[in-house]
Backbone as a ProteinNet text record, in pm:
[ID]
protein_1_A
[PRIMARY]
XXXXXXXXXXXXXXXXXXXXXXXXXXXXXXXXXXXXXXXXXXXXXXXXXXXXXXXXXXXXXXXXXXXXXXXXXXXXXXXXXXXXXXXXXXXXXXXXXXXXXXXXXXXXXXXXXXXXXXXXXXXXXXXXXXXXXXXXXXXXXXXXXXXXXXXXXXXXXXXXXXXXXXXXXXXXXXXXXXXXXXXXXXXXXXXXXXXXXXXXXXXXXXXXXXXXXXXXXXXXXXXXXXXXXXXXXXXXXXXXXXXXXXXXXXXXXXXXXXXXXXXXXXXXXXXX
[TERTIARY]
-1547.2	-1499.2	-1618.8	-1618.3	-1739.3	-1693.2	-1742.5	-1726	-1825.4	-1889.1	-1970.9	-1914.2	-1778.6	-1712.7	-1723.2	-1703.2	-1720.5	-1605.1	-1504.5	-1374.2	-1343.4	-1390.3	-1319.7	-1224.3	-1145.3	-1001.1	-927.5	-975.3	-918	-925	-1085.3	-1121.4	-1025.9	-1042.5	-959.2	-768.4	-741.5	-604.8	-598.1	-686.6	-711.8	-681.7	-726.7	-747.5	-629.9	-623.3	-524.9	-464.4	-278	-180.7	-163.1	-274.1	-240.6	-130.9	-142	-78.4	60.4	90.7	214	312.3	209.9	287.9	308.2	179.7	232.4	351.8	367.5	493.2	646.9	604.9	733.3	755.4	657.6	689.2	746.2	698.6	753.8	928.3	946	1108.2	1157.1	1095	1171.8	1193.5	1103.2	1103	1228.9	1185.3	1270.4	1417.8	1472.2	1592.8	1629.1	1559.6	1628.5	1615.2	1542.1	1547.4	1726.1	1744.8	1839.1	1983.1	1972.4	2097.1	2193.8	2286.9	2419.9	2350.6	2363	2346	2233.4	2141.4	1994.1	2032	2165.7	2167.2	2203.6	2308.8	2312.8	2307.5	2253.4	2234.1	2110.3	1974.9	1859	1752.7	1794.3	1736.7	1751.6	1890.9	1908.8	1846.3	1820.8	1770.9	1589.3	1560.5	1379.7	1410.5	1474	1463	1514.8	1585.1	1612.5	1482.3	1439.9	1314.3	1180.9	1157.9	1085.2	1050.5	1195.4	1229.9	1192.7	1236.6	1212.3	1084.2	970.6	846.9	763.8	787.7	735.6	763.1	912.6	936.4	814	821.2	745.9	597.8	546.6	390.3	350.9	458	452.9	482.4	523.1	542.4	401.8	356.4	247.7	136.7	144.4	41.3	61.4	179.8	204.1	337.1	418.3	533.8	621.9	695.2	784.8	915.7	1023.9	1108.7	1184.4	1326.3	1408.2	1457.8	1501.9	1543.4	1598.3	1702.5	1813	1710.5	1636	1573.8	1464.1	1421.1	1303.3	1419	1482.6	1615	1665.9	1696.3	1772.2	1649.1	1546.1	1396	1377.2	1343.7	1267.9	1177.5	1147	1021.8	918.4	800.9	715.1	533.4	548.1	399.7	390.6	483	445.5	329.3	466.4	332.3	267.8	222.4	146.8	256.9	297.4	365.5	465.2	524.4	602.2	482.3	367.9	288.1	252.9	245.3	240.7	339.6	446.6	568.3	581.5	570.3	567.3	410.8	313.8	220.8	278.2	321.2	368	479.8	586.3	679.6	578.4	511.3	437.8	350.1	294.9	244.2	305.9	406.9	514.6	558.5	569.6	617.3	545	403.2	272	242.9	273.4	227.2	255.4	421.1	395.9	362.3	323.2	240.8	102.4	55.9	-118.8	-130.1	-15.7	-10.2	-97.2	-129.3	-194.4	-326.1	-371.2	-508.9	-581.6	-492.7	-550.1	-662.7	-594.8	-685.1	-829	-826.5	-946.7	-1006.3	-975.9	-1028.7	-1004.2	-1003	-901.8	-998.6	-1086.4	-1174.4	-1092.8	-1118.3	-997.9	-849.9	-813.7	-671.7	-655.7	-794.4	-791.6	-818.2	-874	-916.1	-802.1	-772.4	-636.3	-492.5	-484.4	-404.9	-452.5	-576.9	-586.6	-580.6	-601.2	-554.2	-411.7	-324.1	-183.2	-170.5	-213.3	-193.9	-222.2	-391.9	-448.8	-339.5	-280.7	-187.8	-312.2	-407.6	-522	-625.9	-705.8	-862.3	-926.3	-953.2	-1085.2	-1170.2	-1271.5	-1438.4	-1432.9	-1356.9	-1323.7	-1239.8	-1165.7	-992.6	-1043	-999.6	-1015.1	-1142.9	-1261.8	-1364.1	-1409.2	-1469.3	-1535.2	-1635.1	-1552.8	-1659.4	-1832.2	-1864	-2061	-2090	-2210.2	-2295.9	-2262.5	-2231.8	-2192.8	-2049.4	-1953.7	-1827	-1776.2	-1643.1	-1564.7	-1452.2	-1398	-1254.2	-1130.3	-1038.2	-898.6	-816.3	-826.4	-802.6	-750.5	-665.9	-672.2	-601.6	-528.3	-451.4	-572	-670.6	-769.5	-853.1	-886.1	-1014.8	-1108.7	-1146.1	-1210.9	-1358.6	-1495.5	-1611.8	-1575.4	-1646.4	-1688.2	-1803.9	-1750.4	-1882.1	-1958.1	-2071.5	-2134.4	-2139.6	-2171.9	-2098.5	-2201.3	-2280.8	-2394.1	-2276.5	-2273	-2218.2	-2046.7	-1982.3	-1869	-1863.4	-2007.2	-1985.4	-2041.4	-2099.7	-2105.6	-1993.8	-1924.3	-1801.7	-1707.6	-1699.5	-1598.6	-1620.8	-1779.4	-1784.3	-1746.9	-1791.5	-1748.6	-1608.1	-1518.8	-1368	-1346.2	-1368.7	-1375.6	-1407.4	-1509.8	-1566.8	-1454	-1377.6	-1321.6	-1210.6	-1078.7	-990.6	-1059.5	-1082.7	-1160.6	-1145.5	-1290.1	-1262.4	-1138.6	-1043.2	-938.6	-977.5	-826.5	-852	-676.3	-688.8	-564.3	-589.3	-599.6	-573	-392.2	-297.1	-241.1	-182.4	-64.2	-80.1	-56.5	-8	-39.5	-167.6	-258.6	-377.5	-429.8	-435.2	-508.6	-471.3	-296.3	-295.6	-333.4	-352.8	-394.1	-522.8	-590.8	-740.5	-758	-706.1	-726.6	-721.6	-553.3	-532	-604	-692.6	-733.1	-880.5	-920	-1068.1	-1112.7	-960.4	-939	-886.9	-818.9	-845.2	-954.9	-1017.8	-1173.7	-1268.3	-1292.3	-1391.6	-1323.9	-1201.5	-1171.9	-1214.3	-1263	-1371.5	-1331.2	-1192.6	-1170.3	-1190.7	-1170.6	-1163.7	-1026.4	-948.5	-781.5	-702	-590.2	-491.5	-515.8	-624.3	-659.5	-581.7	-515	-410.1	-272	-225.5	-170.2	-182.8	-305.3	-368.6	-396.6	-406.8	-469.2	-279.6	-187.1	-92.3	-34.4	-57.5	1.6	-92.4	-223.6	-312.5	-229.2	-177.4	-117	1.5	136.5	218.7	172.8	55.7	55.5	-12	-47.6	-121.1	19.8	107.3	244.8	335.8	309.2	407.7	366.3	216.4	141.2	134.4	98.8	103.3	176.7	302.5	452.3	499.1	488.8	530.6	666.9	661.1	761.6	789.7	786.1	786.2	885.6	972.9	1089.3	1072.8	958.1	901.4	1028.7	1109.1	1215.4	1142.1	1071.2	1005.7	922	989.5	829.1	812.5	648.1	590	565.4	592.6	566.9	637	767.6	910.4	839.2	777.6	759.1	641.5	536.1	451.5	474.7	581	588.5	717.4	805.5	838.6	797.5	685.6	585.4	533.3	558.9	462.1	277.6	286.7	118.5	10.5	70.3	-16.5	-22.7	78.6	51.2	-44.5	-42.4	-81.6	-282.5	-270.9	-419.1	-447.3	-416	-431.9	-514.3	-389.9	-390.5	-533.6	-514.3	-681.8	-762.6	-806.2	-911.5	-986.7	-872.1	-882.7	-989.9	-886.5	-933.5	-1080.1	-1068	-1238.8	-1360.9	-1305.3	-1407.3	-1463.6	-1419	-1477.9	-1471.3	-1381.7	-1378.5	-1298	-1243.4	-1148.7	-1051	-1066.5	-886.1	-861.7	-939.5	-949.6	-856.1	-952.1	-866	-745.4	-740.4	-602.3	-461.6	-533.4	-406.6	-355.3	-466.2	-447	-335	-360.5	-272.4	-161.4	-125.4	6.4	67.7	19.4	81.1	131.5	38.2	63.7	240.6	193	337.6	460.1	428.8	568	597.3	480.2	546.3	648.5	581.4	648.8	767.8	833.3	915.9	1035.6	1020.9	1052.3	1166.7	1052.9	1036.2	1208.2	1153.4	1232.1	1407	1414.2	1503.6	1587.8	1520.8	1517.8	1630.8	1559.5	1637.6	1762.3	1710.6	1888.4	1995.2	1934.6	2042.1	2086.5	2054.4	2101.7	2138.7	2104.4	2198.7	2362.1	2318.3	2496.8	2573.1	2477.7	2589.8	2628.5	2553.2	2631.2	2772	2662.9	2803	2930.7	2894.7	3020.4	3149.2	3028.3	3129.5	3173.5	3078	3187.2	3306.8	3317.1	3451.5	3580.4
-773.6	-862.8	-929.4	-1059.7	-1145.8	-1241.3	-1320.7	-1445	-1480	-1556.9	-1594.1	-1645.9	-1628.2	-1683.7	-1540.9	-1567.7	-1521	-1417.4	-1457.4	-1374.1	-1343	-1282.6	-1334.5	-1313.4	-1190.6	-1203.4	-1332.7	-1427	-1558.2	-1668.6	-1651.3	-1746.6	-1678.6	-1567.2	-1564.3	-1608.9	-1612.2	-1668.1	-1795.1	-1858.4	-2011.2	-2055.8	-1947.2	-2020.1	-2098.1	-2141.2	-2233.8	-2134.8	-2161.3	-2078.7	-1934.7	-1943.4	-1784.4	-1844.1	-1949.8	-1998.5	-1977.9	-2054.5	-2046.3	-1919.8	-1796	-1658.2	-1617.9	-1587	-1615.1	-1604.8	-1747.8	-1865.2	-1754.4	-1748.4	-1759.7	-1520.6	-1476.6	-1328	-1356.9	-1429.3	-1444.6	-1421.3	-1522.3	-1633.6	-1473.3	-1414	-1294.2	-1201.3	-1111.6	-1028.1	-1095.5	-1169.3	-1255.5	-1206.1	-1262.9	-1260.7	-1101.4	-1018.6	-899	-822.1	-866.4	-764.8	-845.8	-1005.5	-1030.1	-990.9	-917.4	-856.7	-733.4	-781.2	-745.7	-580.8	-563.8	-376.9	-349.1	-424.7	-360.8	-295.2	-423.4	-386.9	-225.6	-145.8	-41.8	42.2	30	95.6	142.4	80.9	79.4	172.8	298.4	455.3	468.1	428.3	421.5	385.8	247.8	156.5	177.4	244.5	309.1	393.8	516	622.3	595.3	507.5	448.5	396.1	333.1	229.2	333.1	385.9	499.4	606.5	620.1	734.3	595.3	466.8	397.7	320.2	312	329.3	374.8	553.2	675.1	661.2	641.1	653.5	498.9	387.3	275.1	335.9	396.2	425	538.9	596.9	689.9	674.5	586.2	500.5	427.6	322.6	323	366.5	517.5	605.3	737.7	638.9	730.5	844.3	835.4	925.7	849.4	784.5	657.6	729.6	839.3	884.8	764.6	825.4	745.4	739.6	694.4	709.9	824	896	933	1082.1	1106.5	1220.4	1252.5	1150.7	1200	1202.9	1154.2	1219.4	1335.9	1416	1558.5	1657.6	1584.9	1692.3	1761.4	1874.3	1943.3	2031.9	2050	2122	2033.8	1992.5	1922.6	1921.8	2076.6	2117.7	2218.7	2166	2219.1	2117.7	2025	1969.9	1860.5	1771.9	1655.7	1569.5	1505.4	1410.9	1447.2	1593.4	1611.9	1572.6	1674.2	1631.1	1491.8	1426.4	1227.9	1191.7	1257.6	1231.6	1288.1	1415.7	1503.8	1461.2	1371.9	1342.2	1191.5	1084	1000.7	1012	1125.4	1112.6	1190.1	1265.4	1308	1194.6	1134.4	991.4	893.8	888.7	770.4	882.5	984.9	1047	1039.4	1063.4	1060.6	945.6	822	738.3	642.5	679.8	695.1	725.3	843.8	930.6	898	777.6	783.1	651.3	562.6	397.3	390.4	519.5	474.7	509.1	592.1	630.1	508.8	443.7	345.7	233.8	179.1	32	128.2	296.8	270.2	393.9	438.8	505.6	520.7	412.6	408.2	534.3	495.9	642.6	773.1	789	920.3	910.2	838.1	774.3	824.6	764.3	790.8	877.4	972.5	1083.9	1180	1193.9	1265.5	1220.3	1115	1061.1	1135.4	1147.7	1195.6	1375.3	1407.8	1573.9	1576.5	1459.4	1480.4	1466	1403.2	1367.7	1492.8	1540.3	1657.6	1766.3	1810.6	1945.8	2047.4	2052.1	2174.8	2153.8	2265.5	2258.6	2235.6	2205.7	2181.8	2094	2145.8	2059.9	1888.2	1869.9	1724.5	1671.1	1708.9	1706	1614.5	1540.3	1476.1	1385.3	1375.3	1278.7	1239.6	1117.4	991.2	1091.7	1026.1	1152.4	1101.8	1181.5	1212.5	1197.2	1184.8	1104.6	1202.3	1209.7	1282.5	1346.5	1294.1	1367.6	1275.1	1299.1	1228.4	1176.7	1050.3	1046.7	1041.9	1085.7	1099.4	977.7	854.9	765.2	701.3	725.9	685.2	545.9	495.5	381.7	224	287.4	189.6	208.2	14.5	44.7	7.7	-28.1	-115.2	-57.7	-86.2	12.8	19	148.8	264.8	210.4	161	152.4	334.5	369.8	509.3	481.4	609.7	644	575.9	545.8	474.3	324.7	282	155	201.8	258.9	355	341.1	400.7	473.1	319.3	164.7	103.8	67.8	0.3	-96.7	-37.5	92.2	171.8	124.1	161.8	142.6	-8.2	-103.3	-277.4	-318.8	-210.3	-245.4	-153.2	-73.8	12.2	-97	-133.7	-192.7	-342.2	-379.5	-532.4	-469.1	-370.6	-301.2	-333.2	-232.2	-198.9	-287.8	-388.2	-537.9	-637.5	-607.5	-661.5	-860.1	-902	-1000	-1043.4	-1217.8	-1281.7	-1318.6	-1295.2	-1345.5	-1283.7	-1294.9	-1262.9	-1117.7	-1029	-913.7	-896.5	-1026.2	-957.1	-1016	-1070.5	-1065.3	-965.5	-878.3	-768.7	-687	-636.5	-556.7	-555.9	-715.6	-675	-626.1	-716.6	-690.8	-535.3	-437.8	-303.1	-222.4	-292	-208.9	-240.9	-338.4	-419.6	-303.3	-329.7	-268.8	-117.9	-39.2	81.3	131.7	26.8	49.9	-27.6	-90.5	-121	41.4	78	132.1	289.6	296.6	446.7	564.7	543.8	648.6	793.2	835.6	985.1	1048.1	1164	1217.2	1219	1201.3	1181.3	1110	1057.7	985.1	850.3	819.4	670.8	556.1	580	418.1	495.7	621.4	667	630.6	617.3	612.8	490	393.6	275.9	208.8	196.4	143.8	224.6	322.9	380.9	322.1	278.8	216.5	50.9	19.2	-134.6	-112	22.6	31.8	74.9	101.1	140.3	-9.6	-109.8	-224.7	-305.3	-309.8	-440.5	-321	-241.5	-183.5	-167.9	-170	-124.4	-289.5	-393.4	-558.6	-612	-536.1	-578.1	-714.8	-699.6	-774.6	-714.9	-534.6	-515.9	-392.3	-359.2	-219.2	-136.6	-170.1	-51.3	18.8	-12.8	39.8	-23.4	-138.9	-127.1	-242	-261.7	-355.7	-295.5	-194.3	-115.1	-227.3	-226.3	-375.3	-270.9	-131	-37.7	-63.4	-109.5	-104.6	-245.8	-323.3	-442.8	-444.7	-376.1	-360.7	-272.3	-171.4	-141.8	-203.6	-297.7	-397.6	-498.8	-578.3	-608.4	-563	-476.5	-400.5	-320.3	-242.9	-205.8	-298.3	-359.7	-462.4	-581.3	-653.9	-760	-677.5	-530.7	-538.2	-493.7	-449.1	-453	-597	-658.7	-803.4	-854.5	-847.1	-917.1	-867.9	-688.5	-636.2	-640.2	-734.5	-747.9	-886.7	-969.6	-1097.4	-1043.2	-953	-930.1	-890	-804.5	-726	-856.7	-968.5	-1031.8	-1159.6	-1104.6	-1168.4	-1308.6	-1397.3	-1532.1	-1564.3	-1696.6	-1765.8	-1745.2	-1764.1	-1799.5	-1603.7	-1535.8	-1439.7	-1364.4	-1377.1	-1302.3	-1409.9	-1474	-1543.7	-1491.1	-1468	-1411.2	-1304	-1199.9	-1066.1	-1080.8	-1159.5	-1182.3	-1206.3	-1344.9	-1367.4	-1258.9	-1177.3	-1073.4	-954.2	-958.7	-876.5	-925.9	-1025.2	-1127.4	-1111.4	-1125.6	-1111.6	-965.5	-858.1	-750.2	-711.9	-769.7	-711.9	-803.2	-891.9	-988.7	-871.7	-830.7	-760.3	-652.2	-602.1	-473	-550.5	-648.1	-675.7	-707	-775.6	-764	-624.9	-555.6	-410.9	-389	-362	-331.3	-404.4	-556.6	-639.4	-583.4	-546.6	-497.7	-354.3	-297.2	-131.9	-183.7	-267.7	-346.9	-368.3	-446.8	-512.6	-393	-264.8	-196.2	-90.8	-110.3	-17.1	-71.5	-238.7	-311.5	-302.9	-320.9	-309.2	-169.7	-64.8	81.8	51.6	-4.3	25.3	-37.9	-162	-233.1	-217.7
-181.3	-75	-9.6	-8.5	5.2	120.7	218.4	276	368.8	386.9	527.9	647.2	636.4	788.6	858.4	1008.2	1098.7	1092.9	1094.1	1074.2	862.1	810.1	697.4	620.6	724.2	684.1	754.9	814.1	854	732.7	694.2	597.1	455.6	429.3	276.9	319.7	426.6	490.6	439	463.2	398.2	284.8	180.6	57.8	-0.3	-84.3	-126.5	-246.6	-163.2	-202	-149.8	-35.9	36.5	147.6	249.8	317.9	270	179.8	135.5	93	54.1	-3.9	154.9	231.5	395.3	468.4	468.9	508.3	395.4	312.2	203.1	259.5	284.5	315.7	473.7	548.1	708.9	660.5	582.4	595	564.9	428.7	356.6	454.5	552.8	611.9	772.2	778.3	901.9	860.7	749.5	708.2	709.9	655.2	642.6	784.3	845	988.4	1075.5	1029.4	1077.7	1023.2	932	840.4	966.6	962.2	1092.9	1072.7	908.9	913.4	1033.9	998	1038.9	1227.5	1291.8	1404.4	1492.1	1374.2	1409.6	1289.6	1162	1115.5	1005.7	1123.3	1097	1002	1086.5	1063.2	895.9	864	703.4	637.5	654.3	580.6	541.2	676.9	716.4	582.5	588.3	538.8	391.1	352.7	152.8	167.9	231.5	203.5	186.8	234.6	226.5	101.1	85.2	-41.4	-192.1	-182.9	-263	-266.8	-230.7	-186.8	-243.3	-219.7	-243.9	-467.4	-478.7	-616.7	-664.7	-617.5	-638.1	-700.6	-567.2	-584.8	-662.8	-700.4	-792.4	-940.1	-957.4	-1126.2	-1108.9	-1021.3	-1050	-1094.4	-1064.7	-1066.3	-1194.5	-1258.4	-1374.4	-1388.2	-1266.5	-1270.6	-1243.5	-1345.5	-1326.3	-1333.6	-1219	-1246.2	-1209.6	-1219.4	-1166.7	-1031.3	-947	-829.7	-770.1	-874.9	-820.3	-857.3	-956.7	-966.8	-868.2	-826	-702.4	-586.1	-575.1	-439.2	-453.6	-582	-573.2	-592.3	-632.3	-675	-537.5	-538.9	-459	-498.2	-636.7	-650.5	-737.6	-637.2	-696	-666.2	-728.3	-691.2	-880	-979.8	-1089.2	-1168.2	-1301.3	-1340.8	-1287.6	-1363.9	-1290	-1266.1	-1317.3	-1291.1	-1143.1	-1176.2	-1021.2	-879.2	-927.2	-786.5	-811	-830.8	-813.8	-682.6	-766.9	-723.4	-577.5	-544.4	-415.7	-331.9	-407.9	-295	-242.9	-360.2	-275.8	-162.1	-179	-57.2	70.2	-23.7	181.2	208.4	173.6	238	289.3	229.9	334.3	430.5	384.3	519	666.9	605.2	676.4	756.4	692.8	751.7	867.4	914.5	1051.1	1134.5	1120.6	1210.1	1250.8	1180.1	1184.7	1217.6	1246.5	1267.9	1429.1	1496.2	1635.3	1653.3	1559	1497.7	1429.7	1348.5	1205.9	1284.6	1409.1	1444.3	1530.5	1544.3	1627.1	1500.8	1443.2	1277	1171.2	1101.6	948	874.3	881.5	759.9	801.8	956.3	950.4	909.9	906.7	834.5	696.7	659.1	461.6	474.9	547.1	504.1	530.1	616.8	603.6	539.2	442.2	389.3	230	224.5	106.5	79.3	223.5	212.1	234.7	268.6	193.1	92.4	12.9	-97.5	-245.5	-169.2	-267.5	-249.1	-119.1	-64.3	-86.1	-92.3	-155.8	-59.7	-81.3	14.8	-57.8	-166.7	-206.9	-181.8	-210.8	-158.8	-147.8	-269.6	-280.6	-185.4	-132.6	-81.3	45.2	124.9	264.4	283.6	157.3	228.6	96.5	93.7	-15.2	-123.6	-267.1	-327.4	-312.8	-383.3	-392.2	-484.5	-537.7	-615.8	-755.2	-880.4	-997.8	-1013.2	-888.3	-853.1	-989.7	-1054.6	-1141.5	-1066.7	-1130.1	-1003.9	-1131.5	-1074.2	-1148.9	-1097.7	-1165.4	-1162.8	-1315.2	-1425.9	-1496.6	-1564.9	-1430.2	-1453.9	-1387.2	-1356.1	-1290	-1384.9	-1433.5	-1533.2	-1491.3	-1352.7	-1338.1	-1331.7	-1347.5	-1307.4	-1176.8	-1175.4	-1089.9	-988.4	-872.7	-781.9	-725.1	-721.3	-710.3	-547.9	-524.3	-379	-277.8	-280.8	-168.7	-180	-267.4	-240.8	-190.4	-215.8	-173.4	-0.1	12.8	154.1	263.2	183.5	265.9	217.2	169.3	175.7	216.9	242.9	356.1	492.3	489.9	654.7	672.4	585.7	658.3	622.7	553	562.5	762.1	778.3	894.8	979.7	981.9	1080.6	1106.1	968.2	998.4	1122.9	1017.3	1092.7	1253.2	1291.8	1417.9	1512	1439.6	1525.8	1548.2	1483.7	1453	1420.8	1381.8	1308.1	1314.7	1344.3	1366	1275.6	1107.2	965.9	991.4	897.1	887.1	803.2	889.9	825	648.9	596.1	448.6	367.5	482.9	399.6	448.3	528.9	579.8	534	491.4	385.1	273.5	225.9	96.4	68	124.5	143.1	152.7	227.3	232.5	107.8	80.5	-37.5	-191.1	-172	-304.5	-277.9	-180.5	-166.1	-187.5	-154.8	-183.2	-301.7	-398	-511.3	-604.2	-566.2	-620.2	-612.5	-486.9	-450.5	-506.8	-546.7	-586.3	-509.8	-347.9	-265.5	-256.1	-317.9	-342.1	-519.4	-496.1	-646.7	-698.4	-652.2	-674.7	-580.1	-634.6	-532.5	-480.7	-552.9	-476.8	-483.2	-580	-597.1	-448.3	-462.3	-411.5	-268.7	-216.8	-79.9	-31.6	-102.1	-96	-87.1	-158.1	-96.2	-19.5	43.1	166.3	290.3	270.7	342.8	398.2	277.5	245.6	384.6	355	429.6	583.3	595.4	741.2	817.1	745.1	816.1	821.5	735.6	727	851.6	855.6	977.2	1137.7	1120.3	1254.1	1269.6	1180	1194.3	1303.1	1266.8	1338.4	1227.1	1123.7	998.5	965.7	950.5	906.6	1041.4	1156.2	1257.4	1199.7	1155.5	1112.5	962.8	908.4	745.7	672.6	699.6	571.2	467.6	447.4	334.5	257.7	122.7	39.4	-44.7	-2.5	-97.9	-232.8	-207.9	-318.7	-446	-372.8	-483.5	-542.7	-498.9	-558.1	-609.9	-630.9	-675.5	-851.4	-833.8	-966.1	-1018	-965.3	-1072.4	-1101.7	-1026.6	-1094.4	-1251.9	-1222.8	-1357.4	-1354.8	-1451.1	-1398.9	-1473.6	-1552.3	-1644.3	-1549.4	-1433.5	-1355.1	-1211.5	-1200.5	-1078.6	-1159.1	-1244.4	-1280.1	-1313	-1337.3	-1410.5	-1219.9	-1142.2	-1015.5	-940.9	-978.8	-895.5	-942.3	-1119.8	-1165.9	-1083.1	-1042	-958.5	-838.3	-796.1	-657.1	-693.2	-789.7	-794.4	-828.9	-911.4	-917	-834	-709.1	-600.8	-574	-668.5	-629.9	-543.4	-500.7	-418.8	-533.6	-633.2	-726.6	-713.5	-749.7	-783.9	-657.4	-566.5	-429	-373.5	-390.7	-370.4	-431.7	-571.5	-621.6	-644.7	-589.2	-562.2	-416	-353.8	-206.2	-222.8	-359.5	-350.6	-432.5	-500.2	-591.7	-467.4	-370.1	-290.4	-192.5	-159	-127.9	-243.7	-289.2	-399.4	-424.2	-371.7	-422.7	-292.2	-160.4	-32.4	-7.7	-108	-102.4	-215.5	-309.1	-367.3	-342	-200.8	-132.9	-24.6	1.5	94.1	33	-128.7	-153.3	-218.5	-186.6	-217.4	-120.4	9.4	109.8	192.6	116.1	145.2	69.7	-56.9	-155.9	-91.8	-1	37.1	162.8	237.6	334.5	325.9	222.7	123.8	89.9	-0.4	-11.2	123.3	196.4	297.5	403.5	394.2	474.8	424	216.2	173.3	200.6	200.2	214.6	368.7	448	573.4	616.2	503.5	513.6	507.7
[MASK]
++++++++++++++++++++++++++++++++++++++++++++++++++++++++++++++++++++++++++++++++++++++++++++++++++++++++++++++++++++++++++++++++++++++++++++++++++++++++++++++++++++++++++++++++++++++++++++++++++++++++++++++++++++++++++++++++++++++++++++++++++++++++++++++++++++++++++++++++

């Protein structure tokens, strides 16, 4: 992440065709918060959106169940694929909880986002790995930045958060979540952590306050071949490059959003 403007989550706001994914996530998210359900039957819609999210970021990351099986699952600390599965629902679970922490310490954010994620103590578990650590990342190809460069591009994503920034909230999510899966800064869970990073900036934004938009669900129907395609953009530092990591990010939280119109519709329908 590169820019010489002063703000430069303002300046990558700019680029041409970010405006517009922008403009086109406002209209999407607008519409579904105005859906009759949302007026009294909100809590629902949080809590499907959530559970469908959690299944999202977890096909990403290689445990592509189906819906209805991560809803009746309850034991998911056997093999791998269950824990994928049982770290993404404790992170959406998690991540309300940490939306008042995030603007004055995101590093403590990730860091305890990733000891939900590990469920374990180990040495690795809760902080940026170290210089010869390996990371369990195998759906990311991208090189490996080594941890000196790790531990600055943490601190100047930290430092943007912090200062805050009137770019708009889905370039600031993306930007987070692009940088956190560039920089891979744990030994596990990083794609895991990095769009739970994404959901706590579009909710703490006030883009989406009620969590019903998983840009998750839209990120793995996307596909994992468009969302590596999209973060090779992002990683190679240009204007076309990070632009279209943004609008990919837009279309996934557009996704997300027709996600939750569709569990809107069918609830209005049963209550008819």
């Amino acid at each position: 992440m590169s820019t010489n403007a002063a703000d430069p989550l303002v300046a990558l706001g700019g680029l041409p065709g970010v405006p517009d994914a922008v403009d086109s996530v406002r209209k999407a998210v607008d519409r579904v918060y105005g859906h009759r359900v949302m007026r009294r039957r909100s809590n629902e819609i949080t809590s499907e959106a959530a559970l469908r999210g959690a299944r999202g970021s977890a096909a990403l990351s290689g445990a592509d169940w189906a819906l209805e099986e991560v809803r009746r699952r309850t034991d998911f600390g056997s093999e791998p694929e269950a824990r994928t599965v049982g770290a993404a629902l404790r992170l959406t679970a998690e991540a309300g909880q940490l939306l008042s922490i995030w603007r004055q310490s995101p590093l403590r954010v990730l860091a305890r986002l990733h000891l939900v994620a590990a469920a374990d103590a180990g040495d690795a578990v809760g902080r940026p790995r170290q210089h010869g650590e390996a990371v369990d990342e195998p759906l990311i190809e991208l090189s490996l930045p080594d941890a000196d460069e790790v531990a600055g591009r943490l601190e100047g994503l930290s430092q943007l958060i912090i200062a805050g920034s009137s770019a708009p909230a889905l370039v600031t999510a993306a930007i987070v979540h692009g940088e956190l899966l560039a920089l891979r800064p744990f030994a596990s869970y990083n794609g895991l952590v990095a769009r739970t990073a994404e959901r706590i900036v579009l909710i703490g934004s006030g883009l989406d306050p009620k969590a019903i938009c998983p840009a998750e669900v839209g990120h793995a129907e996307l596909g994992r071949a468009a969302y590596a395609a999209a973060l090779d953009g992002y990683a190679s530092g240009t204007p076309q490059g990070m632009a279209a990591w943004i609008a990919h990010c837009g279309k996934a939280v557009e996704l997300g959003v027709r996600e939750s119109t569709a569990v809107c519709e069918a609830l209005q329908r049963g209550a008819a």
